[in-house]
C-alpha positions in Angstrom: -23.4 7.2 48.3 -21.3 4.3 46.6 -18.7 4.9 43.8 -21.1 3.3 41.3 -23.8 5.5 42.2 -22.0 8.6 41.9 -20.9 7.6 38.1 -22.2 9.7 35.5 -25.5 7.2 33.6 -25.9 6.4 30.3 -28.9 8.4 29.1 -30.1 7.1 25.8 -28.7 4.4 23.3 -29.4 4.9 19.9 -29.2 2.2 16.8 -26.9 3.9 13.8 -26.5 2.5 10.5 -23.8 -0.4 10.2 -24.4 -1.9 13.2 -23.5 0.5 15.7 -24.6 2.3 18.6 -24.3 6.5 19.8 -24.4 5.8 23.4 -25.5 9.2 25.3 -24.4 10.0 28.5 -23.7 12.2 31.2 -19.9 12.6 31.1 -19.4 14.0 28.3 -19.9 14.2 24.5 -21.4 11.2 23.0 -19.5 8.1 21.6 -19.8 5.6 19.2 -19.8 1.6 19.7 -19.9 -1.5 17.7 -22.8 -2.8 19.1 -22.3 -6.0 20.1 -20.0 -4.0 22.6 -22.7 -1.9 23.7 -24.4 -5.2 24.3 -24.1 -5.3 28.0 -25.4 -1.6 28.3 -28.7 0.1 29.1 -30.1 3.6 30.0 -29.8 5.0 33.4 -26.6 2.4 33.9 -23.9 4.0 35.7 -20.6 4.3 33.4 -17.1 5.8 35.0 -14.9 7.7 32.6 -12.3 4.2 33.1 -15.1 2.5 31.7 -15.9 4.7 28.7 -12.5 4.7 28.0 -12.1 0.8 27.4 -15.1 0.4 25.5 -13.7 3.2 23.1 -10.4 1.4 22.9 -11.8 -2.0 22.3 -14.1 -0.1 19.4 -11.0 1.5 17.6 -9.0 -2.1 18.2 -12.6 -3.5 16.4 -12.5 -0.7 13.5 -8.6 -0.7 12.8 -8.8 -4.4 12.1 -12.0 -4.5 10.2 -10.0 -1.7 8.0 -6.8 -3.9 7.7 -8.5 -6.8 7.0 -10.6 -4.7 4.3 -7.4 -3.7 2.7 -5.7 -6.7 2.4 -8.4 -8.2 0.7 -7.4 -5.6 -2.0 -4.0 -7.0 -2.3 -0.8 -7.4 0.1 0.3 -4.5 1.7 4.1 -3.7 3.5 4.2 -2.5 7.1 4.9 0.6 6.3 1.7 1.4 3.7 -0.3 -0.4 6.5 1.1 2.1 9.1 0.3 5.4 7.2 -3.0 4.2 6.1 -4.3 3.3 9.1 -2.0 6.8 10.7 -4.6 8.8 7.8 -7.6 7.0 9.4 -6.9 8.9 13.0 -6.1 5.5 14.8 -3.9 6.7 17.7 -0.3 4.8 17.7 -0.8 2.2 20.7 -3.7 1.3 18.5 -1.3 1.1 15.1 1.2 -0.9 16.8 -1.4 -3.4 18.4 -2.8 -3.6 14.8 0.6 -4.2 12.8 1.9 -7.1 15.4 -1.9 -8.9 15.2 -1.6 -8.7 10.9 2.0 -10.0 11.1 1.3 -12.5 13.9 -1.7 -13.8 11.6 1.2 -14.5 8.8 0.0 -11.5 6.4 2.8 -8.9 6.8 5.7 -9.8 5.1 8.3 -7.0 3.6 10.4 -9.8 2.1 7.6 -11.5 0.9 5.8 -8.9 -1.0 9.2 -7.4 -2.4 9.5 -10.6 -4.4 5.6 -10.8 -5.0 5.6 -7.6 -6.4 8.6 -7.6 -8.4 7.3 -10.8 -10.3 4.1 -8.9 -11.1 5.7 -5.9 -12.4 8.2 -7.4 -14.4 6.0 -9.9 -16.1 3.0 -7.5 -16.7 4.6 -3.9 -16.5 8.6 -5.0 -17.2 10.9 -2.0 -15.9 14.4 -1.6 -15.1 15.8 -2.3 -11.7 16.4 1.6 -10.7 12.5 2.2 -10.9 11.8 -1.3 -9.3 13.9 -0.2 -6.4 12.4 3.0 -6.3 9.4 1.8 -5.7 9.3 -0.7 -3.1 11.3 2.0 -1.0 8.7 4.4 -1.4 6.4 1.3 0.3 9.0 1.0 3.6 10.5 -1.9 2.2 13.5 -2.4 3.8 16.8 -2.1 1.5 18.2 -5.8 2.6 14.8 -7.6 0.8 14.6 -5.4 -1.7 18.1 -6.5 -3.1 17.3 -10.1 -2.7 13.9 -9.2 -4.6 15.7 -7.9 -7.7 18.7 -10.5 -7.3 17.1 -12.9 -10.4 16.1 -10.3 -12.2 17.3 -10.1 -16.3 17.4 -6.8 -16.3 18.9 -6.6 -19.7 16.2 -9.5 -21.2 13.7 -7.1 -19.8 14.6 -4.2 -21.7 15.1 -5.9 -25.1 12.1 -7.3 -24.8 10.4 -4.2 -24.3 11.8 -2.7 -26.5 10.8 -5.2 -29.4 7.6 -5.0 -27.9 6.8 -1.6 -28.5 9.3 -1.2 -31.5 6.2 -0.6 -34.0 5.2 2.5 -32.7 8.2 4.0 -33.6 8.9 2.4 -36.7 9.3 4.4 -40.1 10.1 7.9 -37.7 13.8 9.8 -38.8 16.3 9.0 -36.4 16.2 12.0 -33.8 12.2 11.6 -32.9 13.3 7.5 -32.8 15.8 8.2 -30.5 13.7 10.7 -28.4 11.2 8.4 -28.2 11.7 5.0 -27.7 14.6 6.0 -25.7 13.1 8.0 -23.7 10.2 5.5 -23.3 12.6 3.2 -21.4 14.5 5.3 -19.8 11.2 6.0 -17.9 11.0 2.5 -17.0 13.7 2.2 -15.1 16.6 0.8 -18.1 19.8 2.5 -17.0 20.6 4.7 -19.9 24.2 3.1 -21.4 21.3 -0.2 -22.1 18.6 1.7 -23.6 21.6 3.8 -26.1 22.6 0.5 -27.3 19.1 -1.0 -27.5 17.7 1.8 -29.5 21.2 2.2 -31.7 20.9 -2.0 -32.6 16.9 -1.5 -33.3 17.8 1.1 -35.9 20.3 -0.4 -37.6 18.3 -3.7 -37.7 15.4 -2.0 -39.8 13.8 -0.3 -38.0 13.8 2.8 -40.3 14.0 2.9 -44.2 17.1 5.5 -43.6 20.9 4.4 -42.6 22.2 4.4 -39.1 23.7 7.7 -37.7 27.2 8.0 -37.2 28.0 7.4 -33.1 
């Protein structure tokens, strides 16, 4: 009896939904394909274990980068949220890594690039300080060096005046204390270190922004 012959055979194929295949077999517990790579197989075919095991590989290669590529087309992504997402789908690490070098090989990952990407964004349509810009793009894995050249440019002090101004009418006509509390605390929770929001919200008083006279310091 030759090798081939004493393989364990495929024993049914059977169309799924999205274009792939349950192959059936007599090895083990059934498996999944994409099925243009269950093209080449058919019932009562002999399939070894080394076999099974590159088509399965070659199907989670297939289904990691369908799932990259379906993210990106959300919006760019560092190599780190990339990593863990595709870590929370249950793709093993040699698959990960194979993934991560093909996306940055393609010219899509970029830490540097997306620190600067995103830190335009934010500050034109969400402005913060640089504290909670910083805090951020660590908490996406991106590397401390580009996230200091990301926030280089950055007005920091523009930002929170003009914040401030923006959302000075919500506050107007309060006493003092609840003007303080909470316009002040309104940026501090953007990121404005706090010595910048005291003398934004001291100068907004005492420009009118309250019928009443400024407190003493």
């Amino acid at each position: 009896m030759d090798d081939a012959a004493a393989d364990p055979r495929i024993l049914a194929l059977k169309p799924l939904r999205h274009g792939r295949v349950r192959v059936l077999w007599e090895g083990g517990a059934p498996f999944t394909l994409a099925a243009d790579l269950a093209q080449g197989l058919r019932p009562g075919q002999p399939l070894s274990p080394e076999r099974v095991a590159a088509l399965r590989q070659a199907d989670a290669l297939r289904r990691a980068w369908d799932a990259v590529l379906r993210r990106l087309a959300r919006r760019p992504h560092t190599r780190h949220e990339l990593r863990q997402y595709l870590q929370r789908r249950g793709f093993a690490p040699e698959i990960v890594q194979h993934t991560l070098a093909r996306v940055e090989a393609a010219g899509w990952l970029d830490d540097a690039r997306f620190a600067r990407q995103w830190v335009e964004n934010q500050t034109y349509f969400r402005p913060r300080g640089k504290a909670r810009l910083r805090a951020e793009l660590r908490a996406k894995g991106v590397p401390d060096a580009a996230i200091e050249q990301a926030l280089a440019d950055v007005d920091e002090d523009a930002l929170a005046w003009a914040e401030a101004r923006r959302v000075l009418p919500r506050y107007r006509g309060l006493p003092w204390p609840t003007f303080q509390r909470r316009l002040g605390g309104y940026l501090l929770r953007r990121g404005f270190p706090y010595a910048l929001v005291q003398t934004i919200v001291r100068t907004l008083w005492a420009q009118g922004a309250s019928g009443t006279p400024e407190p003493e310091p």
